[in-house]
NUGUSE-588806 format. One record per residue (C-alpha): residue number from 1; residue in three letters; x, z, y negated. Coordinates in steps of 0.5 Angstrom, whole numbers, plus 500, padded with zeros to 3 digits. Layout:
BEGIN
<node><papa>NUM</papa><zake>ALA</zake><X>X</X><Z>Z</Z><Y>Y</Y></node>
...
END
This chain:
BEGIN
<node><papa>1</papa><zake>UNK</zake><X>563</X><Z>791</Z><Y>433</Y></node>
<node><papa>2</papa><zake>UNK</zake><X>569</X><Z>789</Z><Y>437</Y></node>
<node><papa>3</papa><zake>UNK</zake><X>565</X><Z>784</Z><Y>442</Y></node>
<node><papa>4</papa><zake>UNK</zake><X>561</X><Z>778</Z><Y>440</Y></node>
<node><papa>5</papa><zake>UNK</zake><X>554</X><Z>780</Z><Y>441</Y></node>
<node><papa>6</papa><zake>UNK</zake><X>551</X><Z>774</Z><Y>445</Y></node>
<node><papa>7</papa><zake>UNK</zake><X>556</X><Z>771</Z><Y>450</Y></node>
<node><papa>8</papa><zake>UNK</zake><X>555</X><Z>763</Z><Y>452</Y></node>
<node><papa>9</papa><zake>UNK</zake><X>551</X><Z>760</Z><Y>456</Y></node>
<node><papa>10</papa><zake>UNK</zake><X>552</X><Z>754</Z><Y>461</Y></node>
<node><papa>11</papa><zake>UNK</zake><X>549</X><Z>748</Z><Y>464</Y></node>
<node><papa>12</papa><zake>UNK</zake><X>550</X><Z>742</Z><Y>466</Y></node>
<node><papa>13</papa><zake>UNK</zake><X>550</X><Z>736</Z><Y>462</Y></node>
<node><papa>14</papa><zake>UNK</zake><X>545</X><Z>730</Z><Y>461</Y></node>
<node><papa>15</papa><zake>UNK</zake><X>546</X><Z>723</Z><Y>459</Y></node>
<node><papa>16</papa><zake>UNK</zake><X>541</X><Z>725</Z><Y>453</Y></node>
<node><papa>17</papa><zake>UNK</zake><X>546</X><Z>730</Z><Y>450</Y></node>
<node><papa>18</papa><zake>UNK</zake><X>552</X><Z>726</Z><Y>449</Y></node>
<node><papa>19</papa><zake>UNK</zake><X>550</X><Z>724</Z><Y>442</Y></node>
<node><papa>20</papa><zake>UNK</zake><X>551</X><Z>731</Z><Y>440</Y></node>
<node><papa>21</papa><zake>UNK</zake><X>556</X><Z>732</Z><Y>445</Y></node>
<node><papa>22</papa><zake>UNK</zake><X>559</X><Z>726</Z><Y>441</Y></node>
<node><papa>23</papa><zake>UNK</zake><X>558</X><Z>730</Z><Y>435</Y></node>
<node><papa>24</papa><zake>UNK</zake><X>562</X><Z>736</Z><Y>438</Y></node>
<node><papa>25</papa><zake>UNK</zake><X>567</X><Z>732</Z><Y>440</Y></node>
<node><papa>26</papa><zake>UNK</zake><X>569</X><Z>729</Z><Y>433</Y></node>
<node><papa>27</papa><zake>UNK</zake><X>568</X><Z>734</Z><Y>429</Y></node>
<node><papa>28</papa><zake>UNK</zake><X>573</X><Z>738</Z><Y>433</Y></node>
<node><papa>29</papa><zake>UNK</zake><X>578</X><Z>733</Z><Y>433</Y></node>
<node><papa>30</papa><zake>UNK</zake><X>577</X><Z>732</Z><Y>425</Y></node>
<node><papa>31</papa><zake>UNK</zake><X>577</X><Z>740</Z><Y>424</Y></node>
<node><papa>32</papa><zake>UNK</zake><X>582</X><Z>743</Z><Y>429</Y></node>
<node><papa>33</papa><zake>UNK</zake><X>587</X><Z>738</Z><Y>430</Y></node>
<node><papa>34</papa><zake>UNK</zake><X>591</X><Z>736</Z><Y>423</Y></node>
<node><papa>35</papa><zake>UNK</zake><X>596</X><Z>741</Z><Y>424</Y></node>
<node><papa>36</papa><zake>UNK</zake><X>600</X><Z>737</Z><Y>430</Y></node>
<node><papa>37</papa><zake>UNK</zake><X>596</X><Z>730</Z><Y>429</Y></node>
<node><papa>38</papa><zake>UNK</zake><X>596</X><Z>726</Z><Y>423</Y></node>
<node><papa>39</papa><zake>UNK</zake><X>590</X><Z>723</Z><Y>420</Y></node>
<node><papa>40</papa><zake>UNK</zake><X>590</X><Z>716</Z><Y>423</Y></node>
<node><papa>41</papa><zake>UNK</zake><X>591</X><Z>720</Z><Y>430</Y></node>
<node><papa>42</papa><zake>UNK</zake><X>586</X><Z>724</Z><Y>428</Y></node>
<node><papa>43</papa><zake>UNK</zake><X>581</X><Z>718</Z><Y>426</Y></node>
<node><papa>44</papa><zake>UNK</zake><X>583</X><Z>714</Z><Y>433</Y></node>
<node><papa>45</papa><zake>UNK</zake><X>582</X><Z>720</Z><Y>438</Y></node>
<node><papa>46</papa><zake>UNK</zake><X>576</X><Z>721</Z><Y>434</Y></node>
<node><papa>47</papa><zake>UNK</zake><X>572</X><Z>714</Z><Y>435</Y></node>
<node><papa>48</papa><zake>UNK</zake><X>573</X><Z>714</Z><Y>443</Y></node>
<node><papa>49</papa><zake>UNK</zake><X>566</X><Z>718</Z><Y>441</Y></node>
<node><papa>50</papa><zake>UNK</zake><X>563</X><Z>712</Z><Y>438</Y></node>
<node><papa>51</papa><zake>UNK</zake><X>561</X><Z>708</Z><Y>443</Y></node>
<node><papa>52</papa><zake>UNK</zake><X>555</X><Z>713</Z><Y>446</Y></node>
<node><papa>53</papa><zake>UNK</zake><X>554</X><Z>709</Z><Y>452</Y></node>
<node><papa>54</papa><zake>UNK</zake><X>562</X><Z>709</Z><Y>453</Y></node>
<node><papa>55</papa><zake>UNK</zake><X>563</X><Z>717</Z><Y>453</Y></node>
<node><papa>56</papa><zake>UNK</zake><X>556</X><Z>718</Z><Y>456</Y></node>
<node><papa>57</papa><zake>UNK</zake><X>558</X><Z>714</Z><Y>462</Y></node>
<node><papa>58</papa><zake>UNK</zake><X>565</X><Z>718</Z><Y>462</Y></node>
<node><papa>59</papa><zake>UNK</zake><X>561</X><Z>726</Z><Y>460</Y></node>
<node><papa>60</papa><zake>UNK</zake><X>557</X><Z>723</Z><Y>466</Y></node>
<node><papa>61</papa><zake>UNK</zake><X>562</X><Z>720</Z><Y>470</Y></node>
<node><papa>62</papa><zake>UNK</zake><X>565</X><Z>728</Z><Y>471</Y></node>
<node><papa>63</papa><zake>UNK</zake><X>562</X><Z>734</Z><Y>472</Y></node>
<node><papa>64</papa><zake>UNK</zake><X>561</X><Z>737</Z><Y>465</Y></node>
<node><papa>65</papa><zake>UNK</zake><X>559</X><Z>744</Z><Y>463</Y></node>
<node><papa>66</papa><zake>UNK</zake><X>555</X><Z>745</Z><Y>456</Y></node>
<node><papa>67</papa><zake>UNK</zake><X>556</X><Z>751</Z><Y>452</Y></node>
<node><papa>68</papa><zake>UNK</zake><X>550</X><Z>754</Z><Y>448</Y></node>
<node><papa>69</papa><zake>UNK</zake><X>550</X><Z>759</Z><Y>444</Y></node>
<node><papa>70</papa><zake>UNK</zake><X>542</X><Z>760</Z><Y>441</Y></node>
<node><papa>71</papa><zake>UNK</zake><X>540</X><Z>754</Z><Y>446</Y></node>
<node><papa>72</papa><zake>UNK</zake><X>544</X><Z>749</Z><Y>442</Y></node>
<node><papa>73</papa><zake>UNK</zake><X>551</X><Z>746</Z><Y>445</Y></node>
<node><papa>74</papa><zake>UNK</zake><X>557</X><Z>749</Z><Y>441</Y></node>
<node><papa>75</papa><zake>UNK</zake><X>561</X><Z>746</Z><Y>446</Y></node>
<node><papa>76</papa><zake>UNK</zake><X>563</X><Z>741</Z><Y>453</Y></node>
<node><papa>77</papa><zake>UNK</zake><X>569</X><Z>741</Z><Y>458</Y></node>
<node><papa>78</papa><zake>UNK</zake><X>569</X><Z>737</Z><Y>464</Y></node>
<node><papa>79</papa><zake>UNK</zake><X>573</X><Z>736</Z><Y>471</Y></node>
<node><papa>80</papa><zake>UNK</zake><X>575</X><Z>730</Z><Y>474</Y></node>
<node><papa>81</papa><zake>UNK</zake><X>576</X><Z>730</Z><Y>481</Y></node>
<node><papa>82</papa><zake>UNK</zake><X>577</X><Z>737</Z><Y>484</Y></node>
<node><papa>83</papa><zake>UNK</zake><X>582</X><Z>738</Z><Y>480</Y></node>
<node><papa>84</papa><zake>UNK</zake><X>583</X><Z>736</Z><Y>473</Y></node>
<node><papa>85</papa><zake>UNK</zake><X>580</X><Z>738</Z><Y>466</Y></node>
<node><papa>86</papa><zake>UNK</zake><X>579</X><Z>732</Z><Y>463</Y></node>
<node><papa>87</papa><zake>UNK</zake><X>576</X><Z>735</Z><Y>456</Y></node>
<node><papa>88</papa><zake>UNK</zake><X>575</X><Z>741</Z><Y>453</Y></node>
<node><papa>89</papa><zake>UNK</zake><X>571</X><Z>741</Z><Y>445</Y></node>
<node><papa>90</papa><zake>UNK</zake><X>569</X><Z>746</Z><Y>442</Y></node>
<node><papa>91</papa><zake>UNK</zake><X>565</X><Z>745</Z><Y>435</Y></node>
<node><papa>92</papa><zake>UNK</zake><X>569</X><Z>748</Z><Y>430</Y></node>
<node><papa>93</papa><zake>UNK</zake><X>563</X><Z>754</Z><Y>427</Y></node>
<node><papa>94</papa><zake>UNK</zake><X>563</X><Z>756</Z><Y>434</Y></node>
<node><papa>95</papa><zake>UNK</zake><X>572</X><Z>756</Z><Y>435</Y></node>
<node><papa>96</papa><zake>UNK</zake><X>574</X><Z>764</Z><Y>438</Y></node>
<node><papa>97</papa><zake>UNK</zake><X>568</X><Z>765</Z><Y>440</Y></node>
<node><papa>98</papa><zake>UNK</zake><X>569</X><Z>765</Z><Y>446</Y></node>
<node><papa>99</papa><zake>UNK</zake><X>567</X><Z>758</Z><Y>448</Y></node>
<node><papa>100</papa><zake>UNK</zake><X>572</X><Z>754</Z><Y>451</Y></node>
<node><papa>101</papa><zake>UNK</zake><X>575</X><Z>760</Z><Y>455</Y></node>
<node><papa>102</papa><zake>UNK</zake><X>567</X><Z>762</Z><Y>458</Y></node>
<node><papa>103</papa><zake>UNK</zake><X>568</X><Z>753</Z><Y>459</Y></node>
<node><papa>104</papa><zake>UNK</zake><X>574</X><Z>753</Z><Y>462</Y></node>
<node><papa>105</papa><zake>UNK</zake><X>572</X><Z>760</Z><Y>466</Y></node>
<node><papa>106</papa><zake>UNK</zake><X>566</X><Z>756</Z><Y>470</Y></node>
<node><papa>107</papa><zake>UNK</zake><X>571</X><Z>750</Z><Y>471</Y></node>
<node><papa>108</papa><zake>UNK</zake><X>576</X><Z>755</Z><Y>476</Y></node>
<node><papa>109</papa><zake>UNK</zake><X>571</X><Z>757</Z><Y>479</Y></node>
<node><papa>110</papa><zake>UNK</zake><X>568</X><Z>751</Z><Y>481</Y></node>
<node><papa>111</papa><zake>UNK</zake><X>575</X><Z>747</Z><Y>483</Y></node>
<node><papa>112</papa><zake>UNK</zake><X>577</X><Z>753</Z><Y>487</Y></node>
<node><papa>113</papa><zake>UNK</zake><X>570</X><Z>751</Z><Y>490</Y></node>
<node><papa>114</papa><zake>UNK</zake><X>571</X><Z>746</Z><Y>492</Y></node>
<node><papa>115</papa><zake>UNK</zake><X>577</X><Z>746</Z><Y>496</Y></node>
<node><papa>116</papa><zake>UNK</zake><X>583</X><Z>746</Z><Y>489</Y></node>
<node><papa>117</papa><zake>UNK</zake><X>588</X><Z>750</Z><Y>490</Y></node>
<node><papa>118</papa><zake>UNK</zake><X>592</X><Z>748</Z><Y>482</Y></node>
<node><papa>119</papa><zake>UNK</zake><X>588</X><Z>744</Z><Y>476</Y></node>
<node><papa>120</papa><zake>UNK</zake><X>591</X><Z>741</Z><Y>472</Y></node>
<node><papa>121</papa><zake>UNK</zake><X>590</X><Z>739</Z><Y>465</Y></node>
<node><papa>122</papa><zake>UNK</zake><X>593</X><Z>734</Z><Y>460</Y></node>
<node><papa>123</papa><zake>UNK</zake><X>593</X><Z>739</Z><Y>453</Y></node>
<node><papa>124</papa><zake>UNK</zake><X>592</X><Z>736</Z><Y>447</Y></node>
<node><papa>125</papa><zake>UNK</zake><X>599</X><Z>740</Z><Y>442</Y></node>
<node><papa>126</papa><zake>UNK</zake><X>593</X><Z>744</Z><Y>439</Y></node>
<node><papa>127</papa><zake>UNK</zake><X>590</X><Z>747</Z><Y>446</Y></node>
<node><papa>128</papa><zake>UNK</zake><X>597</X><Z>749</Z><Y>449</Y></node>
<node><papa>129</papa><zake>UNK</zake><X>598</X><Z>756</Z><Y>447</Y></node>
<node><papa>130</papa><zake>UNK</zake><X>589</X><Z>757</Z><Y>450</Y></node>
<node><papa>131</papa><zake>UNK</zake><X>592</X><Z>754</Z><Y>457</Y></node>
<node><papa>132</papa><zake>UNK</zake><X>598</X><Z>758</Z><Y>456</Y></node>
<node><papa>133</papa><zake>UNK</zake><X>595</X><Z>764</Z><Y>455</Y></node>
<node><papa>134</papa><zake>UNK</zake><X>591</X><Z>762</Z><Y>462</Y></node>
<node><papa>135</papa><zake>UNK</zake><X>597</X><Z>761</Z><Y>465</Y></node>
<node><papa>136</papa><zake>UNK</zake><X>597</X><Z>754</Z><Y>466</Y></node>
<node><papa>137</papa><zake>UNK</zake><X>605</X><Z>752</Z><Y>465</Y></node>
<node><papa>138</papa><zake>UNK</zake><X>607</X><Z>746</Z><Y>462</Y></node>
<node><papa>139</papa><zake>UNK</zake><X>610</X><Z>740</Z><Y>467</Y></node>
<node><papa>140</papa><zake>UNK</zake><X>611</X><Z>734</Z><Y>463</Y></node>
<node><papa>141</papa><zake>UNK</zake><X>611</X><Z>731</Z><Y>456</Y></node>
<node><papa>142</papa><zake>UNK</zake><X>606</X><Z>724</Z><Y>455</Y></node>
<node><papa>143</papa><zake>UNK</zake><X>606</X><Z>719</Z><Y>450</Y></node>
<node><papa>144</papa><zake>UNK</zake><X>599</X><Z>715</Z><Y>450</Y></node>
<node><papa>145</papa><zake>UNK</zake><X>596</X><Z>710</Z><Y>446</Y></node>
<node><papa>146</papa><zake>UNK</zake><X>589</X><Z>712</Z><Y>443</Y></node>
<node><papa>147</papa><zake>UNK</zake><X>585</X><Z>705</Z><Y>439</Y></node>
<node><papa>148</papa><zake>UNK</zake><X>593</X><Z>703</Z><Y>437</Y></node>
<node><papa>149</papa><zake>UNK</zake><X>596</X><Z>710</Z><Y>435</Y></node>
<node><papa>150</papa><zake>UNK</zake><X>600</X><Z>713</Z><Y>439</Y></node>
<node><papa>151</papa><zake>UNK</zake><X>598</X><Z>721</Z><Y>441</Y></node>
<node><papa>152</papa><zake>UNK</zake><X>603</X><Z>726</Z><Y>444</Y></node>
<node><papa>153</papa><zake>UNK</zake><X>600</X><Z>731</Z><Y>450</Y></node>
<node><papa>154</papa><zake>UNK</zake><X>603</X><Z>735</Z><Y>455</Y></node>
<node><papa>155</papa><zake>UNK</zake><X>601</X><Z>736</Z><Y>463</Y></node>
<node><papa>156</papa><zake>UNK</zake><X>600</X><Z>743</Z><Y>465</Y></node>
<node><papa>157</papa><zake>UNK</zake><X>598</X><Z>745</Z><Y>472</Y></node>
<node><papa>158</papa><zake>UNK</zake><X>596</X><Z>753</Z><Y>473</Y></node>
<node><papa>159</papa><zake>UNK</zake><X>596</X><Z>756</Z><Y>480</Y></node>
<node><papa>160</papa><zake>UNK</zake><X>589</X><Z>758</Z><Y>483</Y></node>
<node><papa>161</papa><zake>UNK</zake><X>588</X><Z>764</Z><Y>486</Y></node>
<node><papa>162</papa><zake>UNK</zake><X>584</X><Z>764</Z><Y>491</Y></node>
<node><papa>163</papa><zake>UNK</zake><X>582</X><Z>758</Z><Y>491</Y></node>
<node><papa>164</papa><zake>UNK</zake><X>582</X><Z>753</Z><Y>498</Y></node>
<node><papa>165</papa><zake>UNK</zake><X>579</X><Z>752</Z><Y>503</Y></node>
<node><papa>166</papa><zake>UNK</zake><X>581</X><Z>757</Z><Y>510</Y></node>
END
């Protein structure tokens, strides 16, 4: 079989979700980043999730897709604005299924609808061959301070097509 058999759904989130949506996002950070940060930056980027009411409030704050798979949320991206992502997490049992690119697909569409004509994204070093791939293009390197440790990400903006207003 070359395709998966199911594809990810989509729905929005809600404020009762983010202890899951904390789960997803440590345990990504925890899984699938040792390769570019040690584990100290792994640990810092990680306990943004330990304050529920703090990451709620941020998820809640922006507008947040869930994917599911078997109605159980496997991942979460959301856009800040009209214009940027700000998180992209994808559990590491559902990494290559299709997850992000099915999030980041919907996060398009709903910037182009509403009048974006580029997003961009701050990649985390492990996620900027995924947004390369989606023709995102690397503007700028930054340094930014985690609970005390220092985590490297790049700014990287891609054109949208058909995107603005008339």
């Amino acid at each position: 079989m070359s395709a998966p058999s199911t594809a990810p759904a989509l729905r929005p989130f809600l404020p009762a979700d983010t202890p899951v949506l904390a789960a997803i996002f440590t345990a990504a950070v925890e899984e699938l980043t040792g390769d570019d940060y040690s584990s100290e930056q792994q640990e810092a980027w990680a306990s943004v999730a330990d304050d529920a009411e703090a990451f709620g409030k941020k998820l809640a704050g922006a507008l947040t897709l869930i994917a599911t798979l078997g109605n159980a949320p496997v991942g979460f991206a959301s856009l800040r604005g009209k214009d940027h992502i700000d998180m992209v997490y994808v559990h590491p049992s559902a990494a290559g299924q299709g997850v992000a690119s099915a999030l980041c697909d919907a996060l398009e569409k709903l910037a182009g609808g509403r009048g974006a004509t580029s997003l961009t994204v701050d990649a985390s070093d492990n996620a900027q061959d995924f947004f390369k791939k989606r023709g995102y293009v690397a503007r700028q390197r930054n340094s930014i301070t985690v609970n005390g440790e220092w985590l490297a990400n790049t700014t990287m903006q891609k054109t949208l097509g058909d995107g603005g207003p008339a």
